[in-house]
C-alpha positions, -999 to 999 in steps of 0.1 A, spaced: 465 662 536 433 675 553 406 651 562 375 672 558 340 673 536 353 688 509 378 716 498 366 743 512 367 733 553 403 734 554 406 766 524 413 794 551 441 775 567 455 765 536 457 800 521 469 814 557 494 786 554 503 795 519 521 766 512 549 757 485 531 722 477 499 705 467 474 705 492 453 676 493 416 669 509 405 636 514 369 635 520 368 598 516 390 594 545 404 571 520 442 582 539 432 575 576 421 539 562 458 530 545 475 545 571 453 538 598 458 573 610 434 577 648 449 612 652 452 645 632 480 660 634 497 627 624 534 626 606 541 599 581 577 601 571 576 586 535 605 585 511 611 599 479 608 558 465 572 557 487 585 537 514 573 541 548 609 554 568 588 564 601 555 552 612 526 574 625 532 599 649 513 628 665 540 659 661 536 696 655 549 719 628 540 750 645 539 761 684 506 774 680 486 748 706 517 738 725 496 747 757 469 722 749 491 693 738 525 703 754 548 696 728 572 718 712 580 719 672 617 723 674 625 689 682 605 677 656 613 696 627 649 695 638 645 659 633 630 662 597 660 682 592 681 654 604 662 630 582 660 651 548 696 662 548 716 633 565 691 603 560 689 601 607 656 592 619 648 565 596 631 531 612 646 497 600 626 481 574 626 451 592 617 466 623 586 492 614 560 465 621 566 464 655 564 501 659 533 507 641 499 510 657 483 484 637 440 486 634 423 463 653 393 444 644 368 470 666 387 497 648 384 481 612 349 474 619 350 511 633 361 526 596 332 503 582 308 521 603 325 555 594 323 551 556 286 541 557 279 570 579 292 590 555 277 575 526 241 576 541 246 612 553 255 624 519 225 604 508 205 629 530 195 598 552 207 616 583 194 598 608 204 565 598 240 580 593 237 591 633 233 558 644 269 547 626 283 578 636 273 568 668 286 530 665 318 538 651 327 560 680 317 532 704 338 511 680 371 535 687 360 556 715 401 572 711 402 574 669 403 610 667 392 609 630 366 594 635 349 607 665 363 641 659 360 637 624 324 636 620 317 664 642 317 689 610 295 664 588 271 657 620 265 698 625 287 699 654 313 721 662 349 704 663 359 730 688 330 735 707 316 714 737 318 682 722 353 685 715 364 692 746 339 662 763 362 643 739 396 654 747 389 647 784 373 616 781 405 607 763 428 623 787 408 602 813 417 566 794 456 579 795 460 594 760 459 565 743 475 570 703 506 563 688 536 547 703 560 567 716 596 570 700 624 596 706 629 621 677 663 626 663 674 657 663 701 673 645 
């Protein structure tokens, strides 16, 4: 699932990717909402009954920016392994409340902001959907999709300057995302 503006953002990686499955783009942000997902990547382990088995997590499927976030994939698709063919990994029904990063009221309010943004740039009111922009990053200064996510829509570049202004200023407040739990491996 790609959060971008519309299909083609994310084509180029898709078709690098080549992947075996659907490819979805959710423009709406109508995922990040449910899931309340403040990072991309982010893993969802979901079941073949649609039943959350792992909360959110930020994990790599690739090695390809291990120097910029310092994790490995190994561990983590060893433990999808784990999970797919011997059913390890999985989180307790009664106890994936507690290890979920649930939204707060700032953060809810944060989304609100996000999705009028959005609305009002596509409207071509684009500098009303600035000032929301704006708010809903004050709102969750460390919600990656949305400060990071409207980068593209605002004309900016999500790897350029403001990106990496972002990155440190979240490196600065600790890293701040999703709790941490140990993978298990195979």
């Amino acid at each position: 699932m790609a959060l971008d503006r519309n299909a083609d953002d994310p084509r180029p990686y898709i078709e690098r990717a080549r992947p075996t499955h659907p490819s979805l783009i959710d423009s709406e942000h109508v995922l990040a909402d449910l899931y309340h997902i403040i990072n991309v990547p982010t893993v969802i382990w979901i079941d073949e009954g649609g039943r959350m088995v792992r909360p959110n997590d930020s994990q790599f499927g690739t090695d390809t920016f291990v120097q910029f976030h310092g994790k490995r994939s190994a561990p983590f698709l060893a433990a999808v392994r784990a999970w797919v063919r011997e059913g390890r990994g999985v989180v307790p029904a009664d106890q994936m409340r507690p290890q979920q990063l649930l939204p707060s009221p700032e953060s809810q309010l944060a989304r609100a902001e996000f999705t009028l943004a959005w609305h009002l740039h596509r409207a071509g009111r684009t500098q009303a959907a600035e000032r929301h922009f704006l708010r809903a990053g004050e709102l969750a200064p460390h919600d990656w999709t949305i400060r990071r996510g409207s980068m593209p829509i605002r004309g900016i570049n999500p790897m350029g300057p403001e990106f990496f202004k972002l990155y440190e200023e979240w490196k600065a407040a600790g890293a701040p995302g999703y709790p941490v739990r140990p993978l298990e491996e195979s």
